[in-house]
N, C-alpha and C positions, 0 to 999 in steps of 0.2 A: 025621842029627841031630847038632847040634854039643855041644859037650864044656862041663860049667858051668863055668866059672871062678870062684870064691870068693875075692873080696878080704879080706882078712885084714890086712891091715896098711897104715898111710899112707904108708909107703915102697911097697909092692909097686902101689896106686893111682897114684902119681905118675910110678912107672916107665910105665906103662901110659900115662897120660897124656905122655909126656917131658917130663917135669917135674925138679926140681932137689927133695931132701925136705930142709929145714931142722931141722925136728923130728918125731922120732917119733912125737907125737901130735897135734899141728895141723897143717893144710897150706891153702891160701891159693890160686887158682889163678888165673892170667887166663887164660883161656879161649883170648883170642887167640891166645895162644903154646902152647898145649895144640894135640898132635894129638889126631886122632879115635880113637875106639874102636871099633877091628872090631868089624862085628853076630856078637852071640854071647847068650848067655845066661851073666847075672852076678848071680849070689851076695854079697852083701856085711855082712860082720861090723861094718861102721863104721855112724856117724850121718853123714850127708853131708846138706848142710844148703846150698839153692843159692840165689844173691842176684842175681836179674837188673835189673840198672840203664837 
């Protein structure tokens, strides 16, 4: 069984994504340049709020 990961912060999400974190509290993503997220089971303290075009 894998381990939960609990995102906690817009920095620690963006890492995760490799992303670049401009602000500590908003984060902006394009998708395309995001990698993926290993299958795991995640926890997350944020509102993440997703806008597919």
């Amino acid at each position: 069984m894998s381990q939960i990961v609990r995102l906690e912060s817009v920095y620690q999400f963006n890492t995760i994504r490799g992303q670049k974190t401009l602000h500590p509290m908003v984060t902006l993503l394009d998708q395309s340049k995001s990698k993926p997220i290993d299958p795991g089971i995640y926890l997350s303290d944020l509102y993440i709020v997703f806008l597919k075009m």
